[in-house]
N, C-alpha and C positions, 0 to 999 in steps of 0.2 A: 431487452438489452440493446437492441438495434437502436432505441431512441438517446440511450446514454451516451454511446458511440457518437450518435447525430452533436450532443451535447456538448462529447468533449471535443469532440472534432471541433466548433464552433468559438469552444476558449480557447483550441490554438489557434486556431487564425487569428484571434485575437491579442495575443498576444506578441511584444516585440521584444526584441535583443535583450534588452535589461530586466522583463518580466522573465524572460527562458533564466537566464542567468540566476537570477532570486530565486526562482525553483530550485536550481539543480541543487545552491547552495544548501536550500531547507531540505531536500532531500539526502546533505551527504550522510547521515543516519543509515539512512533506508537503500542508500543503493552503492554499490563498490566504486572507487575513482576512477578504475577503470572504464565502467560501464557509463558515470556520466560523463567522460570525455568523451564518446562515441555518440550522445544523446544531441542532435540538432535543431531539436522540434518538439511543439507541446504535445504532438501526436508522441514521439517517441518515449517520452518524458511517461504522458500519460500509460501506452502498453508495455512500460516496464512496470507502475505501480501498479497496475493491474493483475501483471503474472507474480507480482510480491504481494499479492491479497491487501495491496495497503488500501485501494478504491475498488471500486464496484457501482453497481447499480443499487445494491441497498447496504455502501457503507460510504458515506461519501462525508464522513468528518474530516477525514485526512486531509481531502480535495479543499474542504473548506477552510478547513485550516491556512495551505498555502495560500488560495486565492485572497482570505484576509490578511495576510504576511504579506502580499505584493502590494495591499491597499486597492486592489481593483474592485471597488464595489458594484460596477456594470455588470462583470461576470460572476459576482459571489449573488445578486440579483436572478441571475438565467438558473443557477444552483437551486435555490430559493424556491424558484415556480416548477422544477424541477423535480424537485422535493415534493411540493403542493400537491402539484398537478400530472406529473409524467412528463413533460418535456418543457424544455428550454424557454418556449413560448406562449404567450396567451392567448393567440389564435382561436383558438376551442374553447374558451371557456364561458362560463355564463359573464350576464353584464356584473360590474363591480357589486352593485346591491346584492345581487342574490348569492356572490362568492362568501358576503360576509354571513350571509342569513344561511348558506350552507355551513360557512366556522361556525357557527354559534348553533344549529341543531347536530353537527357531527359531537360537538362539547355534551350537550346535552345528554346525546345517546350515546355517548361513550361512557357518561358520570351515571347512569340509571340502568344501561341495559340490562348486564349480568348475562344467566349461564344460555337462556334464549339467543344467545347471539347469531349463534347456526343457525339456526331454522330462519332467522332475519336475515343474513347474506345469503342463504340460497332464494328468499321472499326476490331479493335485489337481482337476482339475478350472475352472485360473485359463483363460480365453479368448482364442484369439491377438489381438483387439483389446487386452485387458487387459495384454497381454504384451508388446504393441508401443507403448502408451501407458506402461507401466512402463520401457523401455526409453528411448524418449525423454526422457523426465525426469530418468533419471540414467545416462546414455551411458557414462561411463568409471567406473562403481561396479559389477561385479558384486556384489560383496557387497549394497548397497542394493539393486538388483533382485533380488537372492532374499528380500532379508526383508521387501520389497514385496510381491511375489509369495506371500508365507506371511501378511502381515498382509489383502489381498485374501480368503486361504482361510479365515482364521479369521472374518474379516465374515460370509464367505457362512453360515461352520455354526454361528453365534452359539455358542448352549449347547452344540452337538453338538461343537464342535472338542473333538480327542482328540488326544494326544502319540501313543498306540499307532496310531491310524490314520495319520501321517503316518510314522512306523516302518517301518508295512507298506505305504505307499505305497515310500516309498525301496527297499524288499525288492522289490516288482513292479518298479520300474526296475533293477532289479539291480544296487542301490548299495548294499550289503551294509555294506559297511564303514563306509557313513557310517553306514546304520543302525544297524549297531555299536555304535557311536561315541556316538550318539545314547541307546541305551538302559542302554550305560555308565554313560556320565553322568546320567542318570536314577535308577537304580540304587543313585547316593550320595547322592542328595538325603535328606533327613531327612522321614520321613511325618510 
C-alpha cells in the first residue's frame, strides 16, 4: 500500500490548478458538492476516492480513467509501470530486453500452466498469504492468479528477475513442457 500512496502522492505534485479542477469535475458522480468544494489537492482529491472504494492499490481503473480525461499521459505512464511492476518507477527493473522476454514467458506460462500453479509460486518463492490474498481477488480467473503470482515475483527480484530462472523453476516442478514452451518461445524472439 505504502508504495501506491508513494504513487499518488507523486501525481499530485504533478498536477496543477486545471488538472485539480478537471478531476473534481469527473468526479462530481462520485463525490457530494459539498465535499469537493473542500477538496484543495490531488492528495485530498485522491483519499476521498480511496475511502469511497473508487481507487486502491488493486483497483486503479477509476484512477486511470481520470488521468486519461486530463490527457496527462506522463502520469497515466507512472500508472502503467505501476501496474507492471509495483511502483511508479523503473529503478528496479531488469534491462529493457529482459522486461520484454519476461512479457513474453509470464504469456506463455500463463496460456499452459493450469491447476500446478501452487506448487509453482511457492517453487518462486510467492507466500501462502500472498496466494491466498491473490486468490481472493480473482476467485474464478486462473489465468489472473498466475500472472499475479508472477508479477508478485518479479517485484520481489526487481533487477534480478530472469526469464531463465523462472525456466528452471518450472524444470524443478517438473513442468517440463511448459518449460519447453516457454524457452521456445523465447528462442524466436529477435535479440
Amino acid at each position: 500500500m505504502g508504495e501506491f500512496l508513494g504513487l499518488l502522492y507523486q501525481i499530485s505534485g504533478s498536477l496543477d490548478s486545471e488538472n485539480l479542477k478537471n478531476l473534481k469535475f469527473l468526479c462530481g458522480e462520485d463525490i457530494r458538492k459539498k465535499e469537493l468544494e473542500n477538496i484543495s489537492s490531488g492528495t485530498d482529491l485522491f483519499k476521498n476516492l480511496m475511502e469511497k472504494g473508487k481507487i486502491s492499490v488493486d483497483n486503479t481503473g477509476f484512477l486511470r480513467f481520470l488521468l486519461t480525461n486530463i490527457k496527462r499521459e506522463d502520469l497515466l505512464e507512472k500508472l502503467e509501470n505501476f501496474e507492471k511492476y509495483g511502483s511508479g518507477e523503473r529503478d528496479d527493473l531488469p534491462d529493457a530486453e529482459e522486461v520484454e522476454r519476461l512479457e513474453t514467458a509470464f504469456e506463455v506460462i500463463c496460456d499452459n500452466l493450469g491447476k500446478p500453479w501452487k506448487m509453482f509460486a511457492r517453487k518462486i518463492g510467492v507466500s501462502d498469504a500472498k496466494l491466498d490474498q491473490i486468490q481472493d481477488k480473482h476467485p474464478r480467473d486462473m489465468r489472473e492468479q498466475i500472472r499475479q503470482v508472477l508479477k508478485a515475483w518479479q517485484k520481489v527480484q526487481g533487477k534480478n528477475a530472469d526469464s531463465a530462472e523462472l525456466i528452471k523453476k518450472l524444470r524443478d516442478c517438473g513442468l517440463n513442457l511448459v518449460a519447453d514452451n516457454v524457452d521456445k518461445q523465447l528462442r524466436t524472439m529477435p535479440n
